[in-house]
C-alpha positions in Angstrom: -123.0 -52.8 -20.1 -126.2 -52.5 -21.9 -125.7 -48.9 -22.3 -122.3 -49.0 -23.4 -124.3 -51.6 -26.6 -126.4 -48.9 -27.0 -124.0 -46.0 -27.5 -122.0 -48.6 -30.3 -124.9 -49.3 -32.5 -125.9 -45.2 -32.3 -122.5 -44.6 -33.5 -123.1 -46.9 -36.0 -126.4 -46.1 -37.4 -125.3 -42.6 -38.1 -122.2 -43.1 -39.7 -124.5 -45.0 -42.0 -127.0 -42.6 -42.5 -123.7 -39.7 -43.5 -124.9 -37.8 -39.8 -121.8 -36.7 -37.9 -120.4 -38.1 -34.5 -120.3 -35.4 -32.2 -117.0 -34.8 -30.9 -115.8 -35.8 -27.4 -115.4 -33.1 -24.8 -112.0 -31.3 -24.5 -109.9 -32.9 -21.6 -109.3 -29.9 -19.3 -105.4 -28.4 -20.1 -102.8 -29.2 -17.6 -99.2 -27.8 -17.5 -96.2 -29.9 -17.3 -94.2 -29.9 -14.5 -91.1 -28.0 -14.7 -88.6 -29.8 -15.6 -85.7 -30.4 -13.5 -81.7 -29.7 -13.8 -79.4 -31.5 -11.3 -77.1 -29.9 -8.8 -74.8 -32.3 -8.1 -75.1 -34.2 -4.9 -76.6 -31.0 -2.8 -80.2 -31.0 -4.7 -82.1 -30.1 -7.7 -83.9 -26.9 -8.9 -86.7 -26.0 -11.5 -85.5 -24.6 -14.7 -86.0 -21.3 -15.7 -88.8 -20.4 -17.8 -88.0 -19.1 -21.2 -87.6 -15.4 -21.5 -90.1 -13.7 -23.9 -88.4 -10.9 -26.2 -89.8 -7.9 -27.4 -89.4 -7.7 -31.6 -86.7 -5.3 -32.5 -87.6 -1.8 -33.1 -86.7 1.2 -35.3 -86.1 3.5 -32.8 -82.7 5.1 -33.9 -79.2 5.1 -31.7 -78.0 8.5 -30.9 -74.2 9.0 -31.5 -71.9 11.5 -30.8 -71.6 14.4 -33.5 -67.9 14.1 -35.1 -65.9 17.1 -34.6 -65.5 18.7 -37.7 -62.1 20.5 -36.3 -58.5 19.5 -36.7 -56.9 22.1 -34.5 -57.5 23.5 -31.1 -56.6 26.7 -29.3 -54.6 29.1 -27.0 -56.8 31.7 -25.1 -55.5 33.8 -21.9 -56.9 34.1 -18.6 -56.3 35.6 -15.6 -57.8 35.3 -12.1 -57.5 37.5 -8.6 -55.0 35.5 -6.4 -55.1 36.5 -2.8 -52.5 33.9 -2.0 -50.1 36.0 -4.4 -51.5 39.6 -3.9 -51.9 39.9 -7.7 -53.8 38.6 -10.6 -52.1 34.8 -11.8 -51.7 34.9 -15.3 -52.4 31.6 -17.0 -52.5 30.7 -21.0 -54.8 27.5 -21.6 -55.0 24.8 -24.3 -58.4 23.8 -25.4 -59.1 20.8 -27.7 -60.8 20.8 -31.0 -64.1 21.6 -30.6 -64.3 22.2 -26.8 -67.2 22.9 -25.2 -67.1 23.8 -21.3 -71.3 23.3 -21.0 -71.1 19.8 -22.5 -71.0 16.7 -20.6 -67.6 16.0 -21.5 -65.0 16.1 -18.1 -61.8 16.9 -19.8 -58.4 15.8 -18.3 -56.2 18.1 -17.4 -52.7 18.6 -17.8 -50.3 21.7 -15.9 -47.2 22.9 -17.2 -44.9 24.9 -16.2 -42.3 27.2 -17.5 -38.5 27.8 -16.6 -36.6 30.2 -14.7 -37.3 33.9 -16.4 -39.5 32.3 -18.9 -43.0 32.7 -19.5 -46.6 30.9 -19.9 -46.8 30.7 -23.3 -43.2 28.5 -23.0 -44.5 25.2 -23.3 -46.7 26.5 -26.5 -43.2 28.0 -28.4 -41.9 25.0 -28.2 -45.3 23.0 -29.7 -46.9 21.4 -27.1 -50.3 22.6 -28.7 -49.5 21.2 -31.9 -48.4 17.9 -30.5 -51.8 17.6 -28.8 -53.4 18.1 -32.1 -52.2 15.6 -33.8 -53.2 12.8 -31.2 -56.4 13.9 -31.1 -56.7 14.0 -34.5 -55.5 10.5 -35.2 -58.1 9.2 -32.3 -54.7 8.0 -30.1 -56.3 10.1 -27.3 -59.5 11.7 -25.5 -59.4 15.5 -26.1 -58.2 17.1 -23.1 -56.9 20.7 -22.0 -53.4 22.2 -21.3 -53.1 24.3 -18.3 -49.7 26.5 -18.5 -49.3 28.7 -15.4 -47.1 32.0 -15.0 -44.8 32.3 -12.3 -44.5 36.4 -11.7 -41.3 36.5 -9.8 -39.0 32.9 -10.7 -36.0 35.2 -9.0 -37.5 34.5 -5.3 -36.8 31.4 -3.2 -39.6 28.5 -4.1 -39.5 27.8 -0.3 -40.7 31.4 0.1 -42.8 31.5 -2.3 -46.9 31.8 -2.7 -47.2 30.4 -6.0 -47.3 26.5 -5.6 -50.3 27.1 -2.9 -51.9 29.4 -5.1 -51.6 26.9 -8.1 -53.4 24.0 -5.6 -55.9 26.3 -3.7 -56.8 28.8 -6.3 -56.0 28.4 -9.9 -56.1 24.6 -10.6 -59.9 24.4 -8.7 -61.1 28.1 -11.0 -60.2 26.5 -13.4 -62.3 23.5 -13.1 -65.3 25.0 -12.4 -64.5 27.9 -15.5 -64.1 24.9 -18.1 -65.5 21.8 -17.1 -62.2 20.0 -16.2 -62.7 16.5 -14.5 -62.1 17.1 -11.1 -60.6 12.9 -9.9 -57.0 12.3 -9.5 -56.9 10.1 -12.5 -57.6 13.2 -15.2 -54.2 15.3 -13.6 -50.9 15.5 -14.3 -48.1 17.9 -14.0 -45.1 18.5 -15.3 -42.1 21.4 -15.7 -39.3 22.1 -17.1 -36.1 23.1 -15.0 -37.7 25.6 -12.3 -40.8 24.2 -13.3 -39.5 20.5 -12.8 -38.9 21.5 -9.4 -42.3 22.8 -8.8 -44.2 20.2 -10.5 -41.9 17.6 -8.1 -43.2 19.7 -4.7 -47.0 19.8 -5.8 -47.3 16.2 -6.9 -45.6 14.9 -4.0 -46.8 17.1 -1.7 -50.5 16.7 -2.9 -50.5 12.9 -3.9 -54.3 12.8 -4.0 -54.4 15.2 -6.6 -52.2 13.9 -9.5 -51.8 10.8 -10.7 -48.7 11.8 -12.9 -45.5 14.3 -13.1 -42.9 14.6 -15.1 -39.5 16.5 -14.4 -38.0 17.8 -17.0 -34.6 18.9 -17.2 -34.8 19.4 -13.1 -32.8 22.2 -11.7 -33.6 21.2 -7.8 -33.2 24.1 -5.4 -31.4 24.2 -2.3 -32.8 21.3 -0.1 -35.3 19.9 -2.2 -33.8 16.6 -2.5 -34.3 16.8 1.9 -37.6 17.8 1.6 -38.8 14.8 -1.0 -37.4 12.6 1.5 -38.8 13.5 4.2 -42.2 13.5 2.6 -41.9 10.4 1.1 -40.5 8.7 4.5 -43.1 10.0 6.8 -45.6 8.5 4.2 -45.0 4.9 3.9 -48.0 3.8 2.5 -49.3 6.7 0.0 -49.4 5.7 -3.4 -47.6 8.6 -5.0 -48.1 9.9 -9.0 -46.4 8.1 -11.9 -42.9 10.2 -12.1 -40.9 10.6 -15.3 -37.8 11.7 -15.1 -35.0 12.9 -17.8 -31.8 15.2 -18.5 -29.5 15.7 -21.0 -26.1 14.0 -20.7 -24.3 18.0 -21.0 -27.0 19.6 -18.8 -25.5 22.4 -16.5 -27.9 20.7 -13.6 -27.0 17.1 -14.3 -25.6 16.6 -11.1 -28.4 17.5 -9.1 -30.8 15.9 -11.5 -28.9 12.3 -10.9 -29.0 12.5 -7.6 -32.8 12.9 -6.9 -33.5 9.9 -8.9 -30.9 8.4 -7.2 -32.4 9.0 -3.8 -35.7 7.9 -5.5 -34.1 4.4 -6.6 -32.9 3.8 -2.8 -36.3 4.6 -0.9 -38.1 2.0 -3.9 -40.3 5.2 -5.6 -41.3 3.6 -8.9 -40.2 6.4 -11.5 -39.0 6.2 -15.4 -35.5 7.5 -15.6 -34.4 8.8 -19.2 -30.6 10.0 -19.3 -30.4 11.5 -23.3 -28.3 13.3 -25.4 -28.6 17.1 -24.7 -28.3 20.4 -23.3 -30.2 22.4 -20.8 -31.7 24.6 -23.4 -35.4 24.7 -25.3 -34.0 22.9 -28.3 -33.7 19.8 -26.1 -37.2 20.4 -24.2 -38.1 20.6 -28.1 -37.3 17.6 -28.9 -38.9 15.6 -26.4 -42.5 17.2 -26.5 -43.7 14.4 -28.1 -42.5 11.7 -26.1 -43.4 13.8 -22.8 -46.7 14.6 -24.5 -47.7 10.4 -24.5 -46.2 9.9 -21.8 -48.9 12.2 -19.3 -51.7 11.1 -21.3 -51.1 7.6 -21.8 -54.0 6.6 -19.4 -56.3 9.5 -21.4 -57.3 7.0 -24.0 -60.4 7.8 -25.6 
């Protein structure tokens, strides 16, 4: 107590005299307990603790380098087919400014050509130019055009080589040759007539390899409706391609055309079904490109 007297009139006397009261020791610095958020009626946990943030920087975003082009292009090719015992023959799209060594994994699309017609078919009647234009306009990813050339479309497609050598040979050349995406979802194929039938065997015969096909026009041959049945009865739970199908109302094939999607409508295979105005002739397959053109690449946004 008599110290405590002491230390007031000390305090005093200097604050008199213009002297300066020392300052009291700093209490030691103790961090709050984290505060606490409740759970409900099972408990309660700590909050989190704030998240420190670095200061934006300058550091500039890369971004891909606009193509400049407006058009792509047609080149040949050929590769040694042991399947077939002769070169395959091939004509190929490429988009604007395709580049096989980028990292780009362009999509894919096969089409194939008629009865006594050739590779370059689909290209006469402006398949190229169609994909042009929807690359151009950003409606879709740029992606390549693979049109095959049957040698002989006078033998028997049951007898022939050329739809293994399309799956075993040409379609996996060319995905090493121009950088093609090589998953189910970046295929699709497609024909016209012959081709119809063709694309109909390989997409159902090879499920895991296309995700789409279109028949154009089909002109089945002789027990192909049989064999589609049996593949797709035997397989009861394999998720088969998207299938497009279409005819014109005074094509020669019609008949035949009808009743594959009719068998398709009976054992439940989902499939579009277009029945138009038309002939079986290249002013009809003419008029659709477009359509068919959106159609296969509809899931090839960009």
């Amino acid at each position: 107590m008599r110290i405590a007297c002491w230390g007031v009139i000390l305090v005093f006397l200097l604050a008199a005299c213009g002297g300066s009261v020392p300052p009291a020791a700093s209490p030691a610095v103790v961090s709050p307990a984290p505060s606490l958020t409740l759970l409900g009626a099972t408990g309660i946990s700590p909050s989190p603790s704030p998240t420190l943030q670095a200061s934006p920087t300058s550091m500039p975003v890369s971004t891909p380098t606009p193509c400049p082009e407006r058009q792509g292009h047609f080149e040949d090719g050929e590769m040694d087919s042991r399947l077939m015992d002769r070169p395959l023959y091939y004509r190929i799209y490429l988009p604007p400014c395709f580049d096989a060594r980028s990292d780009t994994a362009y999509p894919v699309l096969i089409l194939l050509h008629g009865q006594s017609y050739r590779a370059d078919q689909w290209e006469r009647l402006g398949m190229g130019a169609a994909a042009d234009a929807l690359i151009a306009a950003g409606q879709m990813r740029p992606f390549v055009i693979l049109l095959p050339e049957e040698w002989n479309t006078g033998i028997a497609q049951r007898e022939s080589p050329y739809g293994r050598a399309l799956v075993e040979e040409l379609l996996p050349f060319v995905e090493s040759h121009y950088g093609l995406c090589r998953e189910r979802a970046c295929r699709a194929v497609g024909g016209l007539s012959r081709g119809a039938a063709w694309a109909l065997d390989l997409a159902f015969e090879h499920p895991d390899l296309f995700s789409a096909v279109g028949a154009h026009s089909l002109a089945p041959y002789y027990g192909q409706e049989t064999h589609l049945r049996q593949i797709i009865l035997s397989h009861p739970e394999t998720v088969f391609p998207r299938v497009y199908l279409d005819t014109g109302r005074a094509d020669r094939y019609r008949a035949e055309a009808i009743s594959v999607e009719e068998m398709f409508t009976r054992l439940s295979v989902p499939h579009e079904w277009y029945f138009n105005e038309g002939l079986h002739d290249e002013a009809y397959w003419q008029a659709h490109v477009p359509a068919y053109l959106r159609w296969y690449t509809r899931d090839w946004l960009p």
